[in-house]
Phi, psi and omega in degrees: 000321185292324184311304184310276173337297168339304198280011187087025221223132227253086164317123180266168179104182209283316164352302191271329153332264175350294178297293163355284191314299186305004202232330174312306197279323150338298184273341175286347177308302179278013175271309194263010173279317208264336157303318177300322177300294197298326169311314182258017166227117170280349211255345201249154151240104156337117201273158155298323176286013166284291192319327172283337167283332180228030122297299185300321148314325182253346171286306163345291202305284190330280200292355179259341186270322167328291174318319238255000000 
């Protein structure tokens, strides 16, 4: 898929579905993690660079739970 996806190119099949869907369902979470943080902090906002800050947290995770 990375390959494909690299040439511009829209993978099919049920696999890349999936990932779709799930990457869908990811970003509306992280739009109400980051609505929720913003209601309680008002003086404050959740940044894109947070959200990206906790992708990268949880890619971290993915990958160390993997190894074990």
């Amino acid at each position: 898929m990375h390959a494909a996806i690299a040439r511009g190119e829209t993978p099919e099949g049920v696999r890349p579905e999936f990932v779709r869907s799930s990457t869908r369902l990811v970003l509306e979470f992280l739009g109400d993690i980051a609505g929720t943080y913003n209601a309680e902090h008002p003086n404050d906002a959740a940044t894109y660079g947070d959200l990206l800050d906790i992708i990268a947290t949880v890619q971290a995770s993915l990958r160390t739970n993997s190894e074990t």
